[in-house]
C-alpha positions in Angstrom: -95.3 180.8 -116.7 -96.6 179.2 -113.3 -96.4 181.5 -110.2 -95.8 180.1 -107.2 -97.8 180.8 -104.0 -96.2 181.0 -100.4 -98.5 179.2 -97.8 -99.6 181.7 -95.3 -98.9 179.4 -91.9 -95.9 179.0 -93.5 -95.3 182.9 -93.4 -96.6 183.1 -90.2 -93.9 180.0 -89.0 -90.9 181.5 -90.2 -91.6 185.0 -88.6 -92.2 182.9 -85.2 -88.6 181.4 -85.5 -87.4 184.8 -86.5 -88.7 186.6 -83.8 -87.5 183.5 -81.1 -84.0 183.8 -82.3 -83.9 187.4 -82.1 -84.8 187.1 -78.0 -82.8 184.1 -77.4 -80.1 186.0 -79.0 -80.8 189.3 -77.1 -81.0 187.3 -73.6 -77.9 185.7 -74.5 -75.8 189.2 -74.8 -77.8 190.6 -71.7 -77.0 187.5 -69.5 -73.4 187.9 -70.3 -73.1 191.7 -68.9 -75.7 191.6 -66.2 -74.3 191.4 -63.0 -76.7 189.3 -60.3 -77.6 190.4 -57.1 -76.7 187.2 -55.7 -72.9 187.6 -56.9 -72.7 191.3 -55.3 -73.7 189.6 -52.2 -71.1 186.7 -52.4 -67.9 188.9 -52.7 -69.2 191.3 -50.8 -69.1 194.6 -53.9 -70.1 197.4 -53.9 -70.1 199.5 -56.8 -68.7 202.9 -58.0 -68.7 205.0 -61.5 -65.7 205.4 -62.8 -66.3 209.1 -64.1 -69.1 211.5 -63.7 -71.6 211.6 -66.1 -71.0 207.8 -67.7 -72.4 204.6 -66.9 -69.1 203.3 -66.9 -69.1 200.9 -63.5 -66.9 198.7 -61.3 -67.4 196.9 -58.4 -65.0 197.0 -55.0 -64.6 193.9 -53.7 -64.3 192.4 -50.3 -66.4 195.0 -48.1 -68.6 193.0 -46.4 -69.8 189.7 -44.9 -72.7 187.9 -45.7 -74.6 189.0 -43.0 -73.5 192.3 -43.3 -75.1 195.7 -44.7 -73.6 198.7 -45.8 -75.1 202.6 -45.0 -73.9 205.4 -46.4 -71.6 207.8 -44.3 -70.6 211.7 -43.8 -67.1 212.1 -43.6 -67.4 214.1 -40.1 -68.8 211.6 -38.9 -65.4 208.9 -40.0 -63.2 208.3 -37.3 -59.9 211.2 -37.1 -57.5 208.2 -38.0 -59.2 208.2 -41.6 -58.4 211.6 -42.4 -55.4 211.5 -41.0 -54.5 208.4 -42.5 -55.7 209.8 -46.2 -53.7 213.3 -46.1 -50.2 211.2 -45.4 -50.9 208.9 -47.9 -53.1 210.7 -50.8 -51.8 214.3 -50.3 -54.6 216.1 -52.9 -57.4 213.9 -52.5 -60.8 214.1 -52.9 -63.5 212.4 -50.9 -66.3 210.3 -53.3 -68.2 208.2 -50.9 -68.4 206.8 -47.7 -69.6 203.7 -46.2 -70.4 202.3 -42.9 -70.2 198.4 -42.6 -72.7 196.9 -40.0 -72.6 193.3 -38.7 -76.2 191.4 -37.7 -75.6 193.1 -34.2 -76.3 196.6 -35.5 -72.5 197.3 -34.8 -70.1 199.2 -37.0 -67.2 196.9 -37.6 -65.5 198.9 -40.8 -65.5 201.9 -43.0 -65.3 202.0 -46.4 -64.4 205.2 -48.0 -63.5 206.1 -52.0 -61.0 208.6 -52.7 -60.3 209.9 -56.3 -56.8 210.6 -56.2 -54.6 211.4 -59.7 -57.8 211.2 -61.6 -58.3 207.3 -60.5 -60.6 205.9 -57.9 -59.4 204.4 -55.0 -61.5 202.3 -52.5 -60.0 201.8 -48.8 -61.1 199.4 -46.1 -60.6 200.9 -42.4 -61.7 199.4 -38.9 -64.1 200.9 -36.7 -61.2 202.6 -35.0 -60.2 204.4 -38.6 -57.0 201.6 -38.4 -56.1 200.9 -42.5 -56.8 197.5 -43.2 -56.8 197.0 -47.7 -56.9 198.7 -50.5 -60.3 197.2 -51.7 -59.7 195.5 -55.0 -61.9 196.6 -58.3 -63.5 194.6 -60.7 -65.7 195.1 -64.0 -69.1 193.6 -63.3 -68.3 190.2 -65.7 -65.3 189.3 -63.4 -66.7 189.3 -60.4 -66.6 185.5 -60.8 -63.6 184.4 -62.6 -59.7 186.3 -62.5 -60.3 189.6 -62.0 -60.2 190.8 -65.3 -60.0 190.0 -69.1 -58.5 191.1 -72.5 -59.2 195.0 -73.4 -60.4 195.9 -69.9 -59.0 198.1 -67.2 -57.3 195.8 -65.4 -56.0 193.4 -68.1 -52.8 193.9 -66.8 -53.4 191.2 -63.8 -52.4 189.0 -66.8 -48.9 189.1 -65.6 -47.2 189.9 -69.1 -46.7 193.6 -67.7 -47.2 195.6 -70.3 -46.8 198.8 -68.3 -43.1 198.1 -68.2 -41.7 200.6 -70.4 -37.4 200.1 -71.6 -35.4 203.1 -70.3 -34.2 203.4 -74.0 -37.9 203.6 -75.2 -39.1 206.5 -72.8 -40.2 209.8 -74.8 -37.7 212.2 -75.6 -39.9 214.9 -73.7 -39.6 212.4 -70.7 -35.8 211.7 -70.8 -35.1 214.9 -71.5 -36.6 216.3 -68.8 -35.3 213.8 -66.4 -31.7 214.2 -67.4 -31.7 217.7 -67.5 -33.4 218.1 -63.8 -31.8 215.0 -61.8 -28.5 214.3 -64.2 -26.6 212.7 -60.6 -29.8 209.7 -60.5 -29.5 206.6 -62.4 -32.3 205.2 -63.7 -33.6 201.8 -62.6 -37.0 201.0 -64.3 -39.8 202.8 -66.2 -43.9 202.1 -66.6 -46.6 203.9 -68.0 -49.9 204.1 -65.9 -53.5 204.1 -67.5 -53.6 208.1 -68.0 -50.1 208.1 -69.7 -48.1 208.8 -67.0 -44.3 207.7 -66.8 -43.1 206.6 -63.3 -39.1 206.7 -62.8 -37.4 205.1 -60.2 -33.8 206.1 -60.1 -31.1 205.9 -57.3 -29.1 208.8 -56.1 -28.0 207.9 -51.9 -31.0 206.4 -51.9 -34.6 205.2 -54.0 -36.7 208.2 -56.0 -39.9 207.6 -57.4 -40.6 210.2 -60.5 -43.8 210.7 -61.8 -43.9 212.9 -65.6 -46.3 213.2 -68.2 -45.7 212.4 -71.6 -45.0 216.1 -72.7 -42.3 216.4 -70.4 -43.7 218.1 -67.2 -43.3 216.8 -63.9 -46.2 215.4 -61.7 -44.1 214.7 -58.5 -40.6 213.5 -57.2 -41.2 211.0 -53.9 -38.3 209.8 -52.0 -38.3 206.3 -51.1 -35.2 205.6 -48.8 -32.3 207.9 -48.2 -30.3 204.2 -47.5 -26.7 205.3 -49.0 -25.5 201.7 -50.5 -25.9 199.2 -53.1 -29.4 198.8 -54.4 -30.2 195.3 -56.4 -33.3 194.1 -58.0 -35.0 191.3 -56.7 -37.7 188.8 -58.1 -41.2 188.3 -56.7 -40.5 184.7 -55.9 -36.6 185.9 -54.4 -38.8 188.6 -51.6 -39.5 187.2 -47.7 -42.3 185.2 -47.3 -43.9 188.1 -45.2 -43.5 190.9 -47.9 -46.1 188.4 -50.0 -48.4 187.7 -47.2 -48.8 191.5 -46.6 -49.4 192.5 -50.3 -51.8 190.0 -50.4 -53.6 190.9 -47.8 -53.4 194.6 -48.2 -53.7 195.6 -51.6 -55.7 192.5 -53.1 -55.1 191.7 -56.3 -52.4 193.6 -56.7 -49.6 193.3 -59.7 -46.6 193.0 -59.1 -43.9 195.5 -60.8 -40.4 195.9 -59.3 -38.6 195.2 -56.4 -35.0 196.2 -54.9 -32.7 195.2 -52.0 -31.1 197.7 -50.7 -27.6 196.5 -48.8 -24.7 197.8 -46.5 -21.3 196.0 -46.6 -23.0 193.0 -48.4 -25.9 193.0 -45.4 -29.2 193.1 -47.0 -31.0 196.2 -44.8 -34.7 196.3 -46.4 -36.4 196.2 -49.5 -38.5 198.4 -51.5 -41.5 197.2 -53.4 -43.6 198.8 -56.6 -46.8 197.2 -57.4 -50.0 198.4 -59.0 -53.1 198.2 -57.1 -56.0 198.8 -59.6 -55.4 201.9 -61.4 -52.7 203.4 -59.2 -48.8 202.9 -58.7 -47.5 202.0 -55.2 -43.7 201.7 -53.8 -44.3 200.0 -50.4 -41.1 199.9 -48.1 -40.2 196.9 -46.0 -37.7 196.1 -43.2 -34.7 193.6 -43.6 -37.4 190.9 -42.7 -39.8 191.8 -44.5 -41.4 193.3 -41.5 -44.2 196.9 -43.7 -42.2 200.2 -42.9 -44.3 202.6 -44.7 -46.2 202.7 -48.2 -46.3 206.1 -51.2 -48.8 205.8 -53.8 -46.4 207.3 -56.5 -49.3 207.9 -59.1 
């Protein structure tokens, strides 16, 4: 029997390739989660953890200029308008981070301030004065550049196919249950889940409710929305003034739209109320008969 004998370059060769593939192949997963310095800088992100004790990151988007830089900030030392602002709207909150924005003449020209607030973080941009300006939108490091989000993450539902829409008939018998029992005079309008299994309720009864409730049947909180006595109609996104768009866009970047209702006197349109989700969090925003902002609730 003839044995046969391996070269030894030959050896040598293949464990070269090997060991070339192996890095290319290594680079080529690293390059497709690392976020560049260069990209931060372009869209102006900064970044946050989403939970203590996990590497788990996103970035907020939109707080700076090019020319800008960021320092960190005490909260006494944030304009009154902030903390006032944050206690009407976030009742509960709890202060992460602050941030001062400077421009290249050394002046502060915004605040940036995280909130957790119903176990999500929430980033908001405020003038110098403390004046609210955006909810800052969030994105995982790979979509900076691109949509916003992709397939499996935590914003996937930017896709528009609003999966968070739950059918009134499909709700958890905990959740009806609990809902009919407690408010049996409200009719109920539209129901979504939110990202920690929340259900969120809005019902009519002389007027628009918002209704937060876990999954087991408990409630989270009730939030009145109008106390207009009338006939409430739902509306498309493409049916709602031209300024109710402009101002989403604007102030809560990014953001997906939900539901919408009329609500009407006599056949006379009188406002219009607005849910959207802004990140990880649930908003009803209230407008005027022209589409003119009234006030905003983050619901959960």
């Amino acid at each position: 029997m003839k044995k046969k004998f391996t070269q030894p370059w030959l050896l040598v060769l293949a464990a070269m390739i090997g060991f070339t593939s192996c890095k290319k192949e290594s680079a080529s997963k690293s390059a497709s989660t690392t976020t560049s310095s260069s990209t931060i800088t372009s869209t102006g992100a900064i970044a946050i953890s989403l939970a203590s004790g996990t590497t788990d990151t996103v970035y907020m988007v939109g707080c700076f200029g090019h020319h800008d830089k960021t320092d960190s900030v005490a909260f006494s030392a944030l304009p009154t308008a902030v903390g006032t602002y944050l206690t009407a709207n976030y009742s509960g909150y709890t202060l992460k981070k602050a941030y001062s924005i400077i421009d290249s003449a050394k002046t502060v020209i915004n605040y940036i301030v995280v909130i957790k607030y119903n176990n999500a973080l929430i980033g908001l941009k405020f003038t110098a004065a403390g004046v609210f300006v955006s909810t800052l939108e969030q994105k995982e490091g790979r979509d900076l550049v691109g949509p916003g989000w992709h397939h499996g993450g935590p914003f996937d539902n930017r896709d528009g196919q609003h999966r968070d829409t739950i059918a009134i008939s499909a709700l958890p018998t905990a959740v009806s249950s609990y809902f009919k029992t407690t408010y049996p005079t409200d009719t109920l309008l539209h129901a979504s889940i939110t990202p920690d299994s929340a259900y969120v309720l809005i019902s009519k009864n002389n007027g628009l409710f918002a209704t937060a409730i876990k999954a087991s049947g408990t409630l989270i909180k009730r939030t009145e929305i109008d106390r207009h006595v009338g006939k409430h109609t739902a509306v498309t996104a493409a049916n709602l003034p031209a300024a109710i768009t402009t101002y989403l866009t604007t102030s809560y970047p990014g953001y997906v739209f939900d539901k919408a209702f009329s609500h009407s006197v006599n056949s006379v349109i009188t406002g219009y109320d607005v849910e959207i989700t802004s990140n990880s969090t649930k908003y009803v925003i209230v407008f005027n008969a022209s589409g003119t902002f009234v006030k905003a609730f983050a619901v959960h």
